[in-house]
N, C-alpha and C positions, 0 to 999 in steps of 0.2 A: 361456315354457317352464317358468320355477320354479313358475306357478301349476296349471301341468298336472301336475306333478311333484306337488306339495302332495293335487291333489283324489286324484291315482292310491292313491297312498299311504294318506291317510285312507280314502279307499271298501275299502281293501285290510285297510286295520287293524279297521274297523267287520265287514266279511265275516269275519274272524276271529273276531274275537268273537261274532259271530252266532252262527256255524259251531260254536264252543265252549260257548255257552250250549245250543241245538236239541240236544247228543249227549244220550243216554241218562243216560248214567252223570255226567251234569253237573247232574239233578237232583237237590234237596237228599235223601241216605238218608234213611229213616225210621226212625227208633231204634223196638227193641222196646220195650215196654210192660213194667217193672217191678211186679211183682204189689205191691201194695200192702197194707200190713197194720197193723193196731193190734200194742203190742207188748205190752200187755194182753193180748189174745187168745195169746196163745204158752205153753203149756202145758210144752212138751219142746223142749231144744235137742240135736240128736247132729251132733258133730262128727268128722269119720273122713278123717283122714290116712293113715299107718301104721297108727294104731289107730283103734278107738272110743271118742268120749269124749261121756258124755250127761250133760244138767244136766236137771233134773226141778223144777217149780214146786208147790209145797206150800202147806198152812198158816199152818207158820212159817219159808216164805220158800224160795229157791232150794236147792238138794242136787244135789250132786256126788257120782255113782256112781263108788266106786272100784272096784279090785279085789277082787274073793272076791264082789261084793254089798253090796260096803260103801257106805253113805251117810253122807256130809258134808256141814256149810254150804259152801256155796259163795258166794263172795266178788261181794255182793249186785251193787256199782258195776263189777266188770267185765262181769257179765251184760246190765247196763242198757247200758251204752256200747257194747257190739256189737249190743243189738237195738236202739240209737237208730238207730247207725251204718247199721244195714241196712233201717230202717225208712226214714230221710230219703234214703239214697243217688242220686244222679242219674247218668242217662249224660251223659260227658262227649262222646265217640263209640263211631262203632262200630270196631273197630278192623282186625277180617280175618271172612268167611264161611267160608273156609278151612279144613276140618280139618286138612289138610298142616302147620298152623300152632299147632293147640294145643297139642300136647309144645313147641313153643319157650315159648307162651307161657303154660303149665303149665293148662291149663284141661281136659285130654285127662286118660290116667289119672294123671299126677302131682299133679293137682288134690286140696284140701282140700274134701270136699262137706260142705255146713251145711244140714239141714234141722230145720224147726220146725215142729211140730205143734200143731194144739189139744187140747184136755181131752178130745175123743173119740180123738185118738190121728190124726186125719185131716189128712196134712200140706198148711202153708199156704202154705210155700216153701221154694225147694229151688233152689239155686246153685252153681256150683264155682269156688271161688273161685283163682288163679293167680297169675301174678307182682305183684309191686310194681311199679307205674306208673315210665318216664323221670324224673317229675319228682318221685317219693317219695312223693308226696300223692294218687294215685291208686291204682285196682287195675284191674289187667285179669281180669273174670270172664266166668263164662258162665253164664247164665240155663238150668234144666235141661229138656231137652228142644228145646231153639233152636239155632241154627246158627252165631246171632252172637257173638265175642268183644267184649265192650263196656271201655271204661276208664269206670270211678266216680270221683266225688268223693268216695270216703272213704280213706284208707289201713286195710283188712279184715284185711291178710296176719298182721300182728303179735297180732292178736286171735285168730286161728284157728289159726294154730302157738305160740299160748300149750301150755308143759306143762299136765299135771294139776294138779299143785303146785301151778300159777301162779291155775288157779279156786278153790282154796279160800278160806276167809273167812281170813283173819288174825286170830291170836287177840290180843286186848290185851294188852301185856306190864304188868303194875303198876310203876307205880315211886315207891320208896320214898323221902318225904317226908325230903328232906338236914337236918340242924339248919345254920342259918345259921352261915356261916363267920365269927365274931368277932373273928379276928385283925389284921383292922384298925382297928377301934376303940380 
């Protein structure tokens, strides 16, 4: 009787599983396809939260459009580090298909949009980028034009609600050459 028990059982647990692998929705998603880009090729970045905030690549080097029209360096390694950031990025998953779902997870109109263009002005990606990932080190975005909310492997959020302020170049402060303190000699 217990070996009748035993085979009932396993043939019962193996049917389950079967029955769990054969559903639809039990085969592996297939993440969208991240447009891929050189970060060379990136001519314009505009970032638009609340506001608009565009950086412009030049001759001698990045510029930060202020206000009135005004241009400034703009602070060379945070530009780099958001278009490493976006250029390596990976899906970690997808996370919902769900519009019901992007105001919670800000990727709807609360979303920061980042798009980058080339030298003719012809954009080469275009993302909205959303909350900060459960575990800190992701981001939940949404790829423009897609349906899916994805989590990355980068943390984006603190780079795209960086203020204006935050892009400009820092200027070197001089500092002035002390005479050695001799009083303990």
């Amino acid at each position: 009787m217990n070996r009748f028990l035993s085979l009932v059982l396993i043939l019962s647990l193996a049917g389950v599983v079967l029955w769990l692998a054969s559903r639809p929705d039990a085969a592996p998603q297939r993440m969208p396809e991240i447009t891929r880009f050189a970060s060379q090729a990136v001519d314009t970045i505009e970032i638009t939260d609340r506001s608009q905030m565009k950086l412009q690549h030049t001759d001698s080097g990045w510029q930060l459009l202020m206000g009135s029209g005004v241009w400034r360096a703009a602070d060379e390694e945070a530009v780099s580090h958001l278009l490493d950031d976006l250029a390596a990025m990976q899906s970690i998953r997808v996370v919902t298909r769900n519009p019901d779902q992007y105001e919670k997870l800000k990727v709807g109109s609360a979303a920061t949009k980042v798009i980058l263009k080339d030298r003719q002005g012809k954009g080469i990606f275009e993302v909205l980028v959303g909350k900060q990932g459960s575990d800190l080190l992701s981001t939940y975005l949404r790829l423009a034009g897609k349906p899916e909310v994805l989590a990355v492997d980068r943390s984006l959020l603190w780079q795209v609600k960086r203020p204006l302020e935050g892009w400009q170049a820092r200027e070197a402060v001089p500092v002035e050459a002390a005479e050695p303190d001799k009083s303990h000699e």
